[in-house]
C-alpha positions as a LaTeX table, in Angstrom:
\begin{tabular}{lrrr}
\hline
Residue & $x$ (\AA) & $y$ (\AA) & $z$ (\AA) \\
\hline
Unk1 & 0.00 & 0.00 & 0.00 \\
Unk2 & 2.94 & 2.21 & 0.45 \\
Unk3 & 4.04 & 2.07 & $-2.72$ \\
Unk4 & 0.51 & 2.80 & $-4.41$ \\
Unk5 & 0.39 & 5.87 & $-2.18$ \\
Unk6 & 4.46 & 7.16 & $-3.60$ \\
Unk7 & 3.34 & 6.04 & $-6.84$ \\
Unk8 & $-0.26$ & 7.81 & $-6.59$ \\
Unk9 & 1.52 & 11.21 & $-5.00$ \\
Unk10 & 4.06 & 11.12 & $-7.94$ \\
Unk11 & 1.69 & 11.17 & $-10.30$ \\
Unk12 & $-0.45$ & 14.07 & $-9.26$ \\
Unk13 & 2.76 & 16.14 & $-8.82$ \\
Unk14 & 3.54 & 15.94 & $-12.02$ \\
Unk15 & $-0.17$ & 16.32 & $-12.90$ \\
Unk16 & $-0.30$ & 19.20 & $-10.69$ \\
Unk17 & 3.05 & 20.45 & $-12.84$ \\
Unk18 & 1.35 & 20.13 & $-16.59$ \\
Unk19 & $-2.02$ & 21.80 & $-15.36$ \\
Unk20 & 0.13 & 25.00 & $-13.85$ \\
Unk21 & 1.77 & 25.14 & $-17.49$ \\
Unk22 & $-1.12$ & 24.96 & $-19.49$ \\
Unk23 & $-2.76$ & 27.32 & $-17.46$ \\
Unk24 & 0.38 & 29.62 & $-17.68$ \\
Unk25 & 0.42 & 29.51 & $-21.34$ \\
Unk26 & $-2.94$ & 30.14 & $-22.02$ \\
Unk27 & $-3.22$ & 33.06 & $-19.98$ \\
Unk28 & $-0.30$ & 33.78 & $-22.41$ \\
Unk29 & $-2.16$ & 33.18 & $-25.50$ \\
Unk30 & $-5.41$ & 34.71 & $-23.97$ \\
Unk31 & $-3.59$ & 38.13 & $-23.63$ \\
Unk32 & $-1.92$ & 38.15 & $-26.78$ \\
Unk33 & $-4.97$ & 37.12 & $-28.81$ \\
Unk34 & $-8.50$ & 36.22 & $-27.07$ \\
Unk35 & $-10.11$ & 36.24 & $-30.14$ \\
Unk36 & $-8.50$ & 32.77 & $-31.43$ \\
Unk37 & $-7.69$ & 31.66 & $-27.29$ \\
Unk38 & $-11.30$ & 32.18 & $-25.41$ \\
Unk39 & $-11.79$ & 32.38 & $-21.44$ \\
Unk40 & $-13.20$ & 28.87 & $-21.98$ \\
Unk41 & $-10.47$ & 27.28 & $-22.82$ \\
Unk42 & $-8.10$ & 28.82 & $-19.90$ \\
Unk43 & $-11.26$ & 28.47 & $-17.08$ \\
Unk44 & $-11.49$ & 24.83 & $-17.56$ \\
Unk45 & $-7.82$ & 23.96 & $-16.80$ \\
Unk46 & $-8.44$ & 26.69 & $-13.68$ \\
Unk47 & $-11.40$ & 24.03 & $-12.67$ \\
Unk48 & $-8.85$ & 21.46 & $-13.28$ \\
Unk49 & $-6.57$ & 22.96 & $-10.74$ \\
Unk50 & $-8.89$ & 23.53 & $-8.17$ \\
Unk51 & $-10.13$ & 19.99 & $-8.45$ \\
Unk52 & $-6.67$ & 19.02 & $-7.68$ \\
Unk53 & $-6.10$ & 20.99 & $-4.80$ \\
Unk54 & $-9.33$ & 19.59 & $-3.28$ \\
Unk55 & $-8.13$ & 16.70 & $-4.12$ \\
Unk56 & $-4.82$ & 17.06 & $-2.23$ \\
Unk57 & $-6.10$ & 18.16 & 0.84 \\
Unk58 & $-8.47$ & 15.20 & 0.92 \\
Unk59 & $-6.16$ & 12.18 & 0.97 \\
Unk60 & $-4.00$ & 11.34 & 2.78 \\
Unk61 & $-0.28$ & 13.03 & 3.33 \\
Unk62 & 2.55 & 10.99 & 2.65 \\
Unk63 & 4.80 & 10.43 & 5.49 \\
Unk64 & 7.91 & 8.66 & 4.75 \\
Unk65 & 8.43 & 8.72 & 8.36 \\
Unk66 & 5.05 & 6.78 & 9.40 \\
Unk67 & 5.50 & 3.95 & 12.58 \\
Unk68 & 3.13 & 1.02 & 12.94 \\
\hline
\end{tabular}
């Protein structure tokens, strides 16, 4: 189960990292032309990154340090 939980926390960090950059470029793209880069596009991967954070603070930490 330990190593589900490593392998589960590695994978939304670097979930976590891709949504950040998407959202950074489009709020890139957005600015320098909204008329071919809508709001829509960028508010969805915002959603995205909110659902993560909930996520996050729902499970579990991972403590390398844990004692039985």
């Amino acid at each position: 189960m330990e190593k589900f939980s490593k392998v589960l926390g590695f994978v939304l960090l670097i979930t976590r990292f891709y949504i950040i950059y998407k959202l950074v470029t489009l709020l890139y793209l957005t600015h320098s032309n909204p008329v071919e880069y809508p709001m829509d596009n960028l508010t969805w991967w915002g959603y995205l990154l909110i659902f993560d954070i909930w996520l996050q603070s729902v499970l579990p930490s991972i403590n390398e340090d844990k004692e039985d």
